[in-house]
Structure formats: C-alpha cells, structure tokens
N, C-alpha and C positions, 0 to 999 in steps of 0.2 A: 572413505577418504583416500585409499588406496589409490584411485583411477584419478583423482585431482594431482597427487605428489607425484605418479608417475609422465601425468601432463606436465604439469609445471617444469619437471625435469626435462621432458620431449622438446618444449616451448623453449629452454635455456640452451640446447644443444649438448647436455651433461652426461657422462657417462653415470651409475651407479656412484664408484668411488670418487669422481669428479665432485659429483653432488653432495657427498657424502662431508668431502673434506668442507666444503664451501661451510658448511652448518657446525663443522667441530661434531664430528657421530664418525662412529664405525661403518664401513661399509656394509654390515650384516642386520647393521639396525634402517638402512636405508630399504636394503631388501624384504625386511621384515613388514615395512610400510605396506610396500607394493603388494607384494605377497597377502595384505589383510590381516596377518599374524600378531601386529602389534600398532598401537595410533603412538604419533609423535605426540609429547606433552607440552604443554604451553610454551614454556622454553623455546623448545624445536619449532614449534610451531610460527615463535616472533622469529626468530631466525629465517626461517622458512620466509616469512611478510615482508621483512628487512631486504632479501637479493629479490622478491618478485617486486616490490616499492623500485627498488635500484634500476632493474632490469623491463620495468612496465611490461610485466607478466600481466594478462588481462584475466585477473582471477575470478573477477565479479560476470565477467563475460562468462567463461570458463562455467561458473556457478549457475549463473539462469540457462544455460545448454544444459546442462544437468538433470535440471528441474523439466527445461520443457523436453528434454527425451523421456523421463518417468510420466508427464501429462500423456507422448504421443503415443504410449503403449498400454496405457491404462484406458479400458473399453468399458463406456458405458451403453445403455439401451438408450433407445429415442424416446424424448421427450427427456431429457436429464443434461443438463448443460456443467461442464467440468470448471471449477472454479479453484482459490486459491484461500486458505486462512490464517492469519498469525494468532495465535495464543501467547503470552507475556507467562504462562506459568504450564501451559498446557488442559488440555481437555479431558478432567475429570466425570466419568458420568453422560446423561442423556444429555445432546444440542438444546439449550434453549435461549431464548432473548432475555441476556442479562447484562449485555455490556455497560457501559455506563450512559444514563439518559440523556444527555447531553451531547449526543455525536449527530455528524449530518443530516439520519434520519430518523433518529430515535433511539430507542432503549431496541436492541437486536443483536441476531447473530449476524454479522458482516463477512462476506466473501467479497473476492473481485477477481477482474479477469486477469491482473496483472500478477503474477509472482513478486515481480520487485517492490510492489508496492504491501505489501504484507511484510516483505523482510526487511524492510528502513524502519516500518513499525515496531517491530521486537529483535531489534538485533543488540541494542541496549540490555538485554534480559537473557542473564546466562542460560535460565532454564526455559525460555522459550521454546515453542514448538511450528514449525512450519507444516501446514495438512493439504493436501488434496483430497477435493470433497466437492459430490454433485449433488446439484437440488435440480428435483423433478416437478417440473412447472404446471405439473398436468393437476386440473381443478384447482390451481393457488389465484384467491383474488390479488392481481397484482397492477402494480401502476410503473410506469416507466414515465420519468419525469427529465426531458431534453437540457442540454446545457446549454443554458439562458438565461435569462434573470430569474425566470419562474426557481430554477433549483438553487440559484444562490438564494434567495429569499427563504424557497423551503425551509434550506439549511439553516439559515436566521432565524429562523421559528425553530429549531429542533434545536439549536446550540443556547436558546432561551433568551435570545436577543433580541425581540416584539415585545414584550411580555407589556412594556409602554401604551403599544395602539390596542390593547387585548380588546376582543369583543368587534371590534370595524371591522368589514368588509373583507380587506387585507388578513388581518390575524385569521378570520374563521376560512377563508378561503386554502389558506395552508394549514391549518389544524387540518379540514375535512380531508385535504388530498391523498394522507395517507390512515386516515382515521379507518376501521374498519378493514384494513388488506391483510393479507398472510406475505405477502414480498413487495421490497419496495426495490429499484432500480433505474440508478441513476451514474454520472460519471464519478472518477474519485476524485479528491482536493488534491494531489500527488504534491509530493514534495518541491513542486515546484508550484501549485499552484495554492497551494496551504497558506504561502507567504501573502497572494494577489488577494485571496480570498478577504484574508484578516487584515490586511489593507484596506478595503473594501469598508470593512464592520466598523474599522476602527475613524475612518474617514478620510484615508489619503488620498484615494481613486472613487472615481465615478461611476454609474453601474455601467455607463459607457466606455470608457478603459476595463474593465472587469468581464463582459459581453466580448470585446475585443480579444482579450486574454484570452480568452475557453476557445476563439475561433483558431488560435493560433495553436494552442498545444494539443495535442496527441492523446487525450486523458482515456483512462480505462474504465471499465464499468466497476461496478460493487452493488452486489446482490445480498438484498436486507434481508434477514427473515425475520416479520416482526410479530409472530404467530408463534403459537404452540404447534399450530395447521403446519404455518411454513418452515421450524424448524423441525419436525416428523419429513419432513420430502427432504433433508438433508442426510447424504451419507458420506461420512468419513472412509474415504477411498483410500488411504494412503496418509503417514506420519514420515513426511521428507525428510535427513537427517540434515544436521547443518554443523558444520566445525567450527572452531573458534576463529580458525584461519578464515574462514571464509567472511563472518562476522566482522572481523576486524576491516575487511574491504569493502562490504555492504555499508559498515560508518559511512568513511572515506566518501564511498558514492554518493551518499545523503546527505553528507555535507556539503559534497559538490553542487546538488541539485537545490538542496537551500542558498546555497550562493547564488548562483543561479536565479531562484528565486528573486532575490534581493534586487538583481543586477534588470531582472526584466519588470519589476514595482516601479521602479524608480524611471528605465523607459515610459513606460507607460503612464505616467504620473505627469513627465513631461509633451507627451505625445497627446494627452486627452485631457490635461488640467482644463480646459474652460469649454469639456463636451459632457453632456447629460448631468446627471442627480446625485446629490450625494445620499448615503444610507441615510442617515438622520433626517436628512430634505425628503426622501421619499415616505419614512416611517410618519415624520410631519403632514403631509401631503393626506396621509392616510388618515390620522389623527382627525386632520379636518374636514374628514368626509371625501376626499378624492377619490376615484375609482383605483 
C-alpha cells in the first residue's frame, strides 16, 4: 500500500506534512506509510477515500495499473495463458471445481481475463483474496462458446433455467456442449451486462435486444475449469494484496457500472421492444418441438 498513498499524495500535489495535516496524523506516520514500515488503519484509511472522493483521485484506475504491472512481469511458458481469480474467503488447499452449481457454466474454478471483473465480485468480503494464476491448455478438452445467443442459452441451462423443456432438442444440446470438457471459455456477464442478461431470463428484452447488447460491450473472457484434468493445469501464480482503501472504490465502481447497467436495459428495451423472442417464447418454441 505504500506506493498507492505515496501516489495519491503525487496525484494531490501534497507535500509529506501537507498530506499529513489534511487526514489529522503526524507527519512521521505519513512517512512511515511510504516507507512500508507501518499500513494506515481504517480510520486513515476513510479519511484517506474522503479527500481522493473530494479531489477525483482515480484510485481504482490507480488499482488495476497495479495489478496489470504485477501481470506484465510475472513470466509464464507457452502454452499457459495468465488469467485472474476472486476468492470470497481465499484458497485453501488443492484448485478444484467447487464453486457453486448454479453459475454461467457450471460447478468450476472460474478465471477471467479481466482483473476488474474478479474485484466487483469479492470486494463485499473483508477476507477475500485476489490471485493471479495460469492454466495450461495443452491436452485440455475445451469448448469456447462465442457471444451470441448460443451462450446466453448455455448460461440458461447452467443457472437451471430450462429445467421446463428438459429432455428437447434445445435442453440436450446445452447439456452436451459442455458435458465431458476439462475447460469451458466463454465471455463474462460483467457488471454491466449481469443486468441485460437477467432481463433477458426474467422477460423484459428480447434475445434480439440481448444479441445487440453483447455486440456493443467490450466483455472479457472467463476461463472455466470444470475437471479435476482442468483444475491440475491451473497454477496460482501470485496472491494480489488489496486494501480496504482500495475496496472501498472498487464498490463505488460497481455500482457505477450496475447503474449503468440499468440505464442501458432500459435503452434497449425501448430500442428492440417489438424485435425477436422473448425467453419464455423461445423455451416454448422448444417445448413444441422447434429446432
């Protein structure tokens, strides 16, 4: 945390005891920061969030620079792709596929390429852990599945939302896709697109407004392992630290981008209201025999 309070300070134009008075501390405890010798406590810390809020210090920016200078110096061998992981309690023990069965591709260890998108997930959880960690692709039966309708449907089948048409065409066709792989890889539902998706499930938008969405946004990947096979080629490269201060701005951001969210549902809702299917119309379609 040292190298963040010494920016932030850079970023303000502050001297040492300039900075020091701003937060009510001793100039010795500022230097003690910098220096590594001692971390500011909560206290200091909202203090600290309070003049970077005030002064639109970009700490979150600030935060993922961080993270991707620890990615661009940490060397793997070829064939091993550098990914990112949130843990809500941290990673006791060997990698295996235990997250909860109910996520976009199943019961798995979840990586992705984005950092930010791991820290909106567990920034709620004091004892979270943030890791970089590569999995090695070499002999994993894997499926890479585009953003399209194909993977919002996946995900509808993995979030246990078919369960209605079970047994059609439709159902066994996303059971099979990832039935039998050690990695699955596809884009993530990001905090902005979490909203469109469950709009989607729930029946505001069309799979045509939804189709639209995915061409519009920027989404990252997220690499499943959903093997014993595929969590053996994962290795924890690196346990990222994260501050409270930091935390506190990654919210912020997440909520920003769930707003957001909302703000592009509701575009889209007007934009495509009377274009394509609704979920229910499709899983129906299925129901009665449609391809």
């Amino acid at each position: 945390m040292q190298a963040l309070i010494r920016q932030i300070r850079s970023y303000l134009n502050m001297s040492q005891t300039e900075f020091a008075d701003h937060i009510n501390v001793a100039y010795i405890t500022v230097n003690r920061w910098e220096n590594g010798r001692a971390l500011p406590n909560k206290l200091a810390q909202s203090k600290i969030y309070e003049i970077c809020k005030a002064d639109n210090v970009p700490v979150y920016d600030m935060t993922l620079e961080r993270i991707r200078d620890i990615a661009d110096i940490t060397a793997v061998t070829d064939g091993r792709v550098l990914l990112f992981h949130g843990s809500k309690s941290g990673i006791d023990g060997k990698i295996e596929p235990i997250s909860r069965p109910q996520c976009d591709f199943g019961q798995g260890f979840y990586m992705g390429t984005e950092a930010s998108q791991a820290l909106t997930l567990i920034c709620d959880y004091e004892k979270s852990k943030l890791y970089l960690t590569s999995v090695d692709l070499t002999g994993l039966r894997a499926v890479e599945v585009p953003a399209n309708i194909d993977w919002a449907m996946l995900v509808a089948f993995h979030r246990g939302k078919m369960e209605k048409i079970a047994g059609t065409p439709l159902y066994e066709k996303n059971r099979a896709m990832t039935l039998n792989k050690d990695l699955v890889i596809g884009c993530i539902a990001n905090d902005r697109m979490f909203y469109v998706i469950d709009n989607f499930f729930i029946g505001n938008i069309t799979d045509t407004a939804l189709v639209n969405s995915l061409a519009a946004l920027q989404l990252g990947k997220q690499y499943v392992a959903v093997s014993e096979k595929g969590c053996e080629a994962v290795t924890i490269e690196k346990e990222i630290e994260i501050s409270w201060l930091e935390r506190l701005f990654i919210k912020d951001v997440a909520e920003e981008n769930r707003a957001k969210g909302v703000s592009m549902a509701n575009d889209i809702c007007r934009n495509y209201r009377r274009e394509g299917l609704f979920f229910d119309e499709l899983l129906d379609r299925a129901g009665n025999g449609a391809p």
